[in-house]
Backbone as CSV, one residue per row, in Angstrom:
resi,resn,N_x,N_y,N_z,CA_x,CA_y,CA_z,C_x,C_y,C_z
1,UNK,-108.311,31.922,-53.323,-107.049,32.048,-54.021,-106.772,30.761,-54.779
2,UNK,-106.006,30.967,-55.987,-105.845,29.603,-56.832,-104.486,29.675,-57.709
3,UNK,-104.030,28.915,-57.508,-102.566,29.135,-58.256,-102.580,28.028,-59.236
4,UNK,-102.057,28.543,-60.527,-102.494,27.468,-61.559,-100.730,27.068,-61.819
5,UNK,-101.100,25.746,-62.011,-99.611,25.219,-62.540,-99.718,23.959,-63.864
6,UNK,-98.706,23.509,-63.869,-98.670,22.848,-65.242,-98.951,21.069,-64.956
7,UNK,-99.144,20.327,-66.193,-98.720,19.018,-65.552,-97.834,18.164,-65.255
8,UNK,-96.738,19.038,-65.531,-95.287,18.594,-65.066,-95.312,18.910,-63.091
9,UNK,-96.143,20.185,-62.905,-95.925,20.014,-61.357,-96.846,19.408,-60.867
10,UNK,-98.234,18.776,-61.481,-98.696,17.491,-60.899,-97.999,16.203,-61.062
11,UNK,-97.219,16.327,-61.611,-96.671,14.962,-61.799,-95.781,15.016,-60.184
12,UNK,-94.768,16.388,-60.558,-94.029,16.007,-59.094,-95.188,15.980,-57.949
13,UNK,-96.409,16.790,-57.932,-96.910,17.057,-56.729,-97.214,15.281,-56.237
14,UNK,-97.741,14.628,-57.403,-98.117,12.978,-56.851,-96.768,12.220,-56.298
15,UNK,-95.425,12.469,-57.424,-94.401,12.015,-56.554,-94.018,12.516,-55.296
16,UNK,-94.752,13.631,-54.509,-94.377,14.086,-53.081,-95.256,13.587,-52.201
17,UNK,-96.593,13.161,-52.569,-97.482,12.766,-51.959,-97.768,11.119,-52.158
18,UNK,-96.867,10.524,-52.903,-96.731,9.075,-53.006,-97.667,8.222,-53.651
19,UNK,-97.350,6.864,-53.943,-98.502,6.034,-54.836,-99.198,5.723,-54.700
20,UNK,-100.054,5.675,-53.098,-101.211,5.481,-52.527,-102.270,6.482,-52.585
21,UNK,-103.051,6.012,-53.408,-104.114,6.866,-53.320,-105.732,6.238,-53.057
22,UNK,-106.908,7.164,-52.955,-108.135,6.473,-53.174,-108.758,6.620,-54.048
23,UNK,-109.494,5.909,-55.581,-110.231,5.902,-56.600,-111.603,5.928,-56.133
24,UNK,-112.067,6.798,-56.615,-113.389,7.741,-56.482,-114.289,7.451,-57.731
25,UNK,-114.735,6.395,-57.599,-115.966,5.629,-58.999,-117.069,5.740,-58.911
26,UNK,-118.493,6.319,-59.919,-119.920,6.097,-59.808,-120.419,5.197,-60.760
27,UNK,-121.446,4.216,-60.620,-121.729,3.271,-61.515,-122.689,3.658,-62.190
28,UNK,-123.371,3.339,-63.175,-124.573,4.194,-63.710,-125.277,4.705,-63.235
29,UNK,-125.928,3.812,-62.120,-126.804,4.135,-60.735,-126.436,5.187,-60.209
30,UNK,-125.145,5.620,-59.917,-125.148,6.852,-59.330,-124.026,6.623,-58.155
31,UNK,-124.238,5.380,-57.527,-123.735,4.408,-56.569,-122.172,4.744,-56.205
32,UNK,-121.693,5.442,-55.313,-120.141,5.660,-54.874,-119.760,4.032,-54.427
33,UNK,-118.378,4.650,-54.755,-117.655,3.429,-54.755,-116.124,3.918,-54.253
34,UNK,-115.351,3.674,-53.308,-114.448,4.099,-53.139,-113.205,2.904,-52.837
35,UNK,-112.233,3.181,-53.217,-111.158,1.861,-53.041,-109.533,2.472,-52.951
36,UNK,-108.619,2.004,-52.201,-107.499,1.928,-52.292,-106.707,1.867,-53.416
37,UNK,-105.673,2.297,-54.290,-105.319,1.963,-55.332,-103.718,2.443,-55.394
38,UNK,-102.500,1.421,-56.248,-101.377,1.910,-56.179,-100.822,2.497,-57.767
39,UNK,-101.079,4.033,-57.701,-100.984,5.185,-58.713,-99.494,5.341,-60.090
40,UNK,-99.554,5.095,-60.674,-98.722,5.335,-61.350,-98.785,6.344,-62.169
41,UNK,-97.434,6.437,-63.455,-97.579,7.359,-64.402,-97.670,6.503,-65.608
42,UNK,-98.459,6.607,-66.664,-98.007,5.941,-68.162,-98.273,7.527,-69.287
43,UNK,-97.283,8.221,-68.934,-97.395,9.475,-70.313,-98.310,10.320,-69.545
44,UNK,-98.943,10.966,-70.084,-99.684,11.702,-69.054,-101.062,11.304,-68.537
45,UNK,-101.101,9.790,-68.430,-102.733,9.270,-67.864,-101.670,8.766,-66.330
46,UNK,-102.698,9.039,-64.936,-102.728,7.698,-64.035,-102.768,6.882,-64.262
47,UNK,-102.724,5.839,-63.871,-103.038,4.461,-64.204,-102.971,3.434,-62.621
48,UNK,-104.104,2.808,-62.360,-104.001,1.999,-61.280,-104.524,0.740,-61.736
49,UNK,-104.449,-0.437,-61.315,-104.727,-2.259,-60.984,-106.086,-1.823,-60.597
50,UNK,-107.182,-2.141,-60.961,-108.930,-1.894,-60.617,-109.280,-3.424,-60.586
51,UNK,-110.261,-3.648,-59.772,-111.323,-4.790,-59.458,-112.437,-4.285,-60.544
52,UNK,-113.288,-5.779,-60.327,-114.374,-5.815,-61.215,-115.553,-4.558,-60.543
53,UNK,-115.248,-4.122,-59.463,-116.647,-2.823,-59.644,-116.257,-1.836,-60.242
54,UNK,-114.339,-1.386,-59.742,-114.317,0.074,-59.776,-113.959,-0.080,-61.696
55,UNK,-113.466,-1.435,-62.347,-113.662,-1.075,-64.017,-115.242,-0.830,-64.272
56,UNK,-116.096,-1.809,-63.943,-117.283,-1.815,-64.314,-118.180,-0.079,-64.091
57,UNK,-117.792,0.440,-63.162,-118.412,2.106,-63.110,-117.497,2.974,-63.855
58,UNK,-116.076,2.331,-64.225,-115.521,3.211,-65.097,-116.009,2.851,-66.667
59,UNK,-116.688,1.938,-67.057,-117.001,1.918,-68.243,-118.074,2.211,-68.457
60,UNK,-119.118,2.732,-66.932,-120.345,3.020,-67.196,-120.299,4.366,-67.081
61,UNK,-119.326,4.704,-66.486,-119.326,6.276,-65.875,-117.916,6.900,-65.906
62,UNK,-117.223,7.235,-67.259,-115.779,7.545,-66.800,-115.435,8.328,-66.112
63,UNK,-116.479,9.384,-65.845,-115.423,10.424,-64.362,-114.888,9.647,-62.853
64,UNK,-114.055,10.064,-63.279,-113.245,9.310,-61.850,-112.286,10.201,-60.798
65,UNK,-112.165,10.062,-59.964,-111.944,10.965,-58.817,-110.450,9.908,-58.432
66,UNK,-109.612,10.704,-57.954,-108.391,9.973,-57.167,-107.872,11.132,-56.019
67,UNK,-107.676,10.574,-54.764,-107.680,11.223,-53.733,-106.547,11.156,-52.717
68,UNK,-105.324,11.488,-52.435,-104.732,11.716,-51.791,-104.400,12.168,-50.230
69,UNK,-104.725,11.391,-49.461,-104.941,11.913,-47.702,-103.887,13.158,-47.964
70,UNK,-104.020,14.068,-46.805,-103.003,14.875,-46.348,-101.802,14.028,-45.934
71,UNK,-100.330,14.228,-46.190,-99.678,13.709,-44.984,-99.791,14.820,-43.987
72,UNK,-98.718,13.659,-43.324,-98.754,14.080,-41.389,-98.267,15.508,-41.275
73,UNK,-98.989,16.456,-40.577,-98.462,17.395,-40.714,-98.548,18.561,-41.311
74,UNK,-99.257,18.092,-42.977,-99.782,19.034,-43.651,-101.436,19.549,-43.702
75,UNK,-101.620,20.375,-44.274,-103.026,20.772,-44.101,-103.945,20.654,-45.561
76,UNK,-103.105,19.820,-46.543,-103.958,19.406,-48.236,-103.698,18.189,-47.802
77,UNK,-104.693,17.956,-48.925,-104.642,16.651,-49.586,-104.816,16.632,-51.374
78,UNK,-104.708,16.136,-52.148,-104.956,16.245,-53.153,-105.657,15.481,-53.779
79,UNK,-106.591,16.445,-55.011,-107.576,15.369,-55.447,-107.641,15.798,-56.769
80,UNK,-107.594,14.523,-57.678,-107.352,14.746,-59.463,-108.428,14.240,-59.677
81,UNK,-109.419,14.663,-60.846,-110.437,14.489,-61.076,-110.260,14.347,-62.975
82,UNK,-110.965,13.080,-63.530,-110.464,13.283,-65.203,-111.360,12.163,-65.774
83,UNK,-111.209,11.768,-66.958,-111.939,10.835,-67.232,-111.016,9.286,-67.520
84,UNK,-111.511,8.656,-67.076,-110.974,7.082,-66.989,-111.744,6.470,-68.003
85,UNK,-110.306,5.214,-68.228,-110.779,4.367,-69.216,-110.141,3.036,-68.848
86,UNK,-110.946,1.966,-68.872,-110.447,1.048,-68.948,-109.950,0.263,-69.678
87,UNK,-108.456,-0.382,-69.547,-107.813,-1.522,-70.432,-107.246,-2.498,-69.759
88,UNK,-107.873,-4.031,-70.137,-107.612,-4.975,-69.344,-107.778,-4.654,-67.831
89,UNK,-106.972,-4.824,-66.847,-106.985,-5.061,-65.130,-106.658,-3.477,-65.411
90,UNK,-106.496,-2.225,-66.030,-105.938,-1.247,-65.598,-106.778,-0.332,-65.900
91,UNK,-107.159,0.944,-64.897,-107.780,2.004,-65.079,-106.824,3.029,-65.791
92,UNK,-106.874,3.752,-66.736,-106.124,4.910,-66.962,-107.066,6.125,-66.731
93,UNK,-106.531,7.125,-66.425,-107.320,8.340,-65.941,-106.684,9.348,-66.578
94,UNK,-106.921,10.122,-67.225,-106.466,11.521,-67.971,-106.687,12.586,-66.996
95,UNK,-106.270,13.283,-66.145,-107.038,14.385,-65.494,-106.930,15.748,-66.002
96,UNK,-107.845,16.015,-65.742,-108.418,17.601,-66.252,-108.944,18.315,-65.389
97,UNK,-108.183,18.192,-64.373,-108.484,18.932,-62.708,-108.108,18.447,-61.550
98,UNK,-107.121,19.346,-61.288,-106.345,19.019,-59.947,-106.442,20.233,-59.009
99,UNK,-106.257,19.778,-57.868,-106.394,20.816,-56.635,-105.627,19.913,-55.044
100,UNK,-105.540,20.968,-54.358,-105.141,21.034,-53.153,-106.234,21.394,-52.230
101,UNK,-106.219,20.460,-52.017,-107.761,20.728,-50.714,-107.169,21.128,-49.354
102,UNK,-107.723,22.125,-48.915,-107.724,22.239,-46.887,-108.248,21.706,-46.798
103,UNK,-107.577,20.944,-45.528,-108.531,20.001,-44.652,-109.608,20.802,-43.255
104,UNK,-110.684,20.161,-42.930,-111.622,20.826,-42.281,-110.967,21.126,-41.424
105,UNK,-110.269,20.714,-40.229,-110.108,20.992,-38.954,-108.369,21.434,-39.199
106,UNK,-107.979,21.758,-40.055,-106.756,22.645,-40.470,-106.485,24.027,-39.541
107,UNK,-105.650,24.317,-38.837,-105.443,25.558,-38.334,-104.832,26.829,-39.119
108,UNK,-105.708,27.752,-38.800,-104.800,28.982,-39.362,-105.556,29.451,-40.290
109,UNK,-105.238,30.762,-41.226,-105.840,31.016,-42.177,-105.553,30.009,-43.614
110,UNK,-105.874,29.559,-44.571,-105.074,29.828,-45.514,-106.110,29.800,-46.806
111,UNK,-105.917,29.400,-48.058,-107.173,28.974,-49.461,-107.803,28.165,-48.952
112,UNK,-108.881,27.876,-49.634,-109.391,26.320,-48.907,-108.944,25.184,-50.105
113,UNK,-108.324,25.911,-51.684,-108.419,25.196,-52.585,-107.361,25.951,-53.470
114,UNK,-106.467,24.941,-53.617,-105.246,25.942,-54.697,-105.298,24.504,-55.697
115,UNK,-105.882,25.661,-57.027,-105.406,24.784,-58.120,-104.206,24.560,-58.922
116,UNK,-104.203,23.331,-58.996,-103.171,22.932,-60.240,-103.374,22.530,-61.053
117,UNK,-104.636,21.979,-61.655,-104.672,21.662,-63.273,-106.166,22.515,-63.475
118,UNK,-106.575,23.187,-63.973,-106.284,23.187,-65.320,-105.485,24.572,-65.224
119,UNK,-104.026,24.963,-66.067,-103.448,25.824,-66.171,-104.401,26.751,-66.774
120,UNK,-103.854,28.117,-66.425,-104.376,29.423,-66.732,-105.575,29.824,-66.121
């Protein structure tokens, strides 16, 4: 099951799930890279403060992943997937795919994956 929504309700969905997230980087090599990062909005890109690896795989590799734990309680987490660009200390990320992930050990029935971007 997949429910498509707009990017006005990813915007709220990140303001419900807060500014902490994890940036999801590959370097040319191929090489994962994963880091802490504090999420903002500038128009409709993310934008987080990046170190010298996670710019350096975004200029080698702009797909970039940003990842959202579940909170306490719930059974998603969310994960935006788009292409990043770097300017100065800042990653911007455009996404062009969002979803709601079940988590593995989640009880109950439910999707394993409800989308929200890309509409339609």
């Amino acid at each position: 099951m997949s429910v498509s929504v707009s990017v006005d309700d990813l915007r709220e969905e990140v303001a419900r799930v807060g500014s902490t997230a994890f940036a999801l980087t590959a370097g040319a090599d191929g090489h994962p890279h994963v880091v802490s990062v504090a999420v903002s909005w500038d128009g409709d890109r993310l934008t987080f403060a990046a170190g010298n690896t996670t710019r350096g795989n975004v200029a080698a590799n702009p797909r970039t992943s940003l990842l959202w734990s579940a909170l306490d309680g719930e059974d998603y987490s969310l994960i935006v997937d788009g292409a990043g660009e770097v300017r100065d200390d800042i990653v911007e990320v455009a996404p062009d795919r969002a979803v709601l992930h079940r988590l593995a050990d989640a009880a109950g029935d439910g999707p394993s994956c409800v989308k929200i971007l890309p509409p339609g």
